[in-house]
VEXFIDO-102241 format. One line per 10 residues: number of its first residue (from 1); their letters; for each residue x, y, z of N, C-alpha, C. Coordinates in steps of 0.2 Angstrom, whole numbers. Example, Ala and Ser with C-alpha at 12.3 -4.5 7.8 and 13.67 -1.06 7.14 Angstrom:
<nodes>
1	AS	66:-28:39:62:-22:39:66:-16:39  64:-11:35:68:-5:36:64:0:39
</nodes>
This chain:
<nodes>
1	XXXXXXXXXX	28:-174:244:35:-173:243:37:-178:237  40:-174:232:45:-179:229:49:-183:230  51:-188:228:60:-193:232:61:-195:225  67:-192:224:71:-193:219:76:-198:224  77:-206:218:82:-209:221:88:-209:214  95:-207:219:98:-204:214:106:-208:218  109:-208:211:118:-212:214:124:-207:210  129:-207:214:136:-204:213:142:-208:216  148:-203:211:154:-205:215:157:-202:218  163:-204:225:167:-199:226:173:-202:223
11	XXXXXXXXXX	174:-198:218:181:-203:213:189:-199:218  193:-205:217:200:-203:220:205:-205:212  210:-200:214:214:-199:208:221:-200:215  225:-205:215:232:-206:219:228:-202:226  230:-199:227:230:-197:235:225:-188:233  221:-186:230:216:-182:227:209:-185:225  206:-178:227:196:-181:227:194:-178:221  191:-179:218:185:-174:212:180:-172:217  179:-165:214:174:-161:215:173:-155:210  165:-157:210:164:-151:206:160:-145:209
21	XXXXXXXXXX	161:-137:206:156:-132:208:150:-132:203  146:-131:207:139:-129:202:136:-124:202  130:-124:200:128:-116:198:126:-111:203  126:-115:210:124:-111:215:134:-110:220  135:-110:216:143:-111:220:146:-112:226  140:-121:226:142:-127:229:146:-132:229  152:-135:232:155:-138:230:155:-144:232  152:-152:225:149:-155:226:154:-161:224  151:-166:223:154:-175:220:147:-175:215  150:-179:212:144:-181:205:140:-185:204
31	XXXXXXXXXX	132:-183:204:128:-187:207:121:-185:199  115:-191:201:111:-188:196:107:-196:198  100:-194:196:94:-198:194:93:-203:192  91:-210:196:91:-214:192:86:-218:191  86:-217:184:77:-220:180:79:-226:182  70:-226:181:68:-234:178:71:-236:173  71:-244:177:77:-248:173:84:-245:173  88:-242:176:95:-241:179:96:-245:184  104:-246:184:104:-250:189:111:-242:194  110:-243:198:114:-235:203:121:-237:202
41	XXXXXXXXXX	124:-241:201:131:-240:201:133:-238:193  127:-242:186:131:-237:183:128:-230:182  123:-228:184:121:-220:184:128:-218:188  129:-219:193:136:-217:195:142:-216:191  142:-219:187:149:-220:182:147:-217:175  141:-218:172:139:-210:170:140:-206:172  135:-203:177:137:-197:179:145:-195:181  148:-197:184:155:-193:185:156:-193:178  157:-198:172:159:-196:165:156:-190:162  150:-189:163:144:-183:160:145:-177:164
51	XXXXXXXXXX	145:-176:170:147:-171:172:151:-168:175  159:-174:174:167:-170:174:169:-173:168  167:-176:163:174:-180:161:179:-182:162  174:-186:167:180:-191:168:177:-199:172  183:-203:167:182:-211:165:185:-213:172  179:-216:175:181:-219:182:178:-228:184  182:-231:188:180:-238:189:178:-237:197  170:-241:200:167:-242:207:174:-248:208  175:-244:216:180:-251:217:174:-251:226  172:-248:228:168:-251:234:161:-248:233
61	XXXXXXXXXX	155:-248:239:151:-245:241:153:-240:245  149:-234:245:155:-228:250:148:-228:257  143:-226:254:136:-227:260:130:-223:255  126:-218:261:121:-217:258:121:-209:262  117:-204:257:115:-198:262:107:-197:257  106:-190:262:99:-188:258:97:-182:261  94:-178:256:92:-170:261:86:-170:255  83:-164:258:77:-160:256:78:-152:253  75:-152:250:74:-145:245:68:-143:243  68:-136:244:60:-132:239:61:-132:233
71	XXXXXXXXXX	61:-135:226:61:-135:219:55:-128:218  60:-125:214:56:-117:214:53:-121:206  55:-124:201:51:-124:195:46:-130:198  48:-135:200:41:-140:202:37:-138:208  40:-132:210:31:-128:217:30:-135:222  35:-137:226:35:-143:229:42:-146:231  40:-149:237:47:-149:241:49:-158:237  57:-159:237:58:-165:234:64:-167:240  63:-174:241:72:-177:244:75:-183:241  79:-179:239:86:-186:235:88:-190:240
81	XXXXXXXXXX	87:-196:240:91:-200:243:95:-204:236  102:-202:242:107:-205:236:113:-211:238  114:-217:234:119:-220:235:123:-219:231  131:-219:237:138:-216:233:141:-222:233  146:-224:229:150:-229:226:157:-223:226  164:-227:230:171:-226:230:173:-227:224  175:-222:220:177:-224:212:184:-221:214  190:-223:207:197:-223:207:194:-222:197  201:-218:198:201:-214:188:210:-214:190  214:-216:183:220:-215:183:221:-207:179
91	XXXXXXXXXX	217:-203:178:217:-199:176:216:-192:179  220:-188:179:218:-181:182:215:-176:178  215:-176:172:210:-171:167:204:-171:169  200:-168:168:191:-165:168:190:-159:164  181:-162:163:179:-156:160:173:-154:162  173:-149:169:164:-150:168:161:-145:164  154:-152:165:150:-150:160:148:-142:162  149:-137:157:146:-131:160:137:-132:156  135:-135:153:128:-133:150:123:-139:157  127:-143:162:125:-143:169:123:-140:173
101	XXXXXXXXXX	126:-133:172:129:-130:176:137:-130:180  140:-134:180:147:-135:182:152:-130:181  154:-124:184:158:-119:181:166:-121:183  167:-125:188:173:-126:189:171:-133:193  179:-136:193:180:-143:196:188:-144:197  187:-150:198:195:-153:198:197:-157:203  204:-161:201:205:-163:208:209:-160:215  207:-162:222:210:-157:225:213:-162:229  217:-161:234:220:-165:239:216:-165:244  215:-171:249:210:-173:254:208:-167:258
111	XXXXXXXXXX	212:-164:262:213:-160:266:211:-154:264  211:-151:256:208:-145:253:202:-146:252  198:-153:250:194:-155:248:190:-152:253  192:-153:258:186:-155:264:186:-148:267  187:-144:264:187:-136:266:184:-135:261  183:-136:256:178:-132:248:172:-137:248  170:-144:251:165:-147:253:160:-143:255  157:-140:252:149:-137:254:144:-138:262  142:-147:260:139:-149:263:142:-152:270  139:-152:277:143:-157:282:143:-165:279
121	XXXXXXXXXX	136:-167:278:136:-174:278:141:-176:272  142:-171:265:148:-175:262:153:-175:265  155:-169:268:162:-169:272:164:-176:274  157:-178:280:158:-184:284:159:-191:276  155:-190:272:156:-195:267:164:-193:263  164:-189:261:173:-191:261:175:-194:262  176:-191:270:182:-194:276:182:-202:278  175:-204:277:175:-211:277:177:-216:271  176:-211:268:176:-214:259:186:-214:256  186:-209:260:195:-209:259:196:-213:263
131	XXXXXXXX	197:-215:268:199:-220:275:197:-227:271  192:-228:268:190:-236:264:194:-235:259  197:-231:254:200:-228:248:206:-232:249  209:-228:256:216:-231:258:215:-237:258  212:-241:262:212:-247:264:210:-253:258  209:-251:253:208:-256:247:214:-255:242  216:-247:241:220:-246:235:227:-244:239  231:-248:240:238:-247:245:243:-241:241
</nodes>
């Protein structure tokens, strides 16, 4: 098995979360690969910039999740394990990247957020990551 270790953000705009859709018309947080020689919190801070456009600052650690998949072009199962950092952007424009795949995004309010959240374990990362969110930015 492959293990891609990989980092993202869940960024907050005022009381709204980013999420992006991707090519499979899942709705994700922005995440991605982090080489040798990276250190994860700025792959995170890239990545949200690269695959929404948008300029965001790590104000906490959020935790850690990880799953497994069949990658059909590598013929072999891979698991991300990923660490999320609680990011804040004074910003609510975006662009995702559509040559990522990204066909739609944007900011949504907590509570729509967690109803377009694809996956359970992110839902649960949210809800915790919002609850920290509150608690550092009054």
């Amino acid at each position: 098995m492959l293990v891609r270790n990989c980092s993202g953000g869940v960024v907050f705009s005022g009381e709204q979360v980013l999420l992006l859709m991707n090519d499979k018309h899942e709705w994700v947080f922005p995440k991605g690969v982090i080489r040798s020689g990276d250190f994860p919190d700025e792959v995170a801070v890239r990545r949200v910039q690269f695959e929404a456009g948008v300029k965001a600052r790590i104000i906490s650690a959020a935790g850690r999740t990880n799953y497994e998949f069949y990658s059909i072009s590598r013929q072999r199962p891979v698991c991300n394990k990923i660490v999320w950092y609680i990011m804040t952007t004074e910003q609510d424009a975006f662009e995702p990247n559509e040559a990522l795949g990204f066909k739609e995004g944007g900011f949504f309010p907590v509570e729509k957020a967690m109803e377009l959240v694809t996956y359970s374990q992110d839902k649960s990362l949210l809800m915790l990551s919002y609850q920290k969110y509150k608690e550092l930015v009054p």
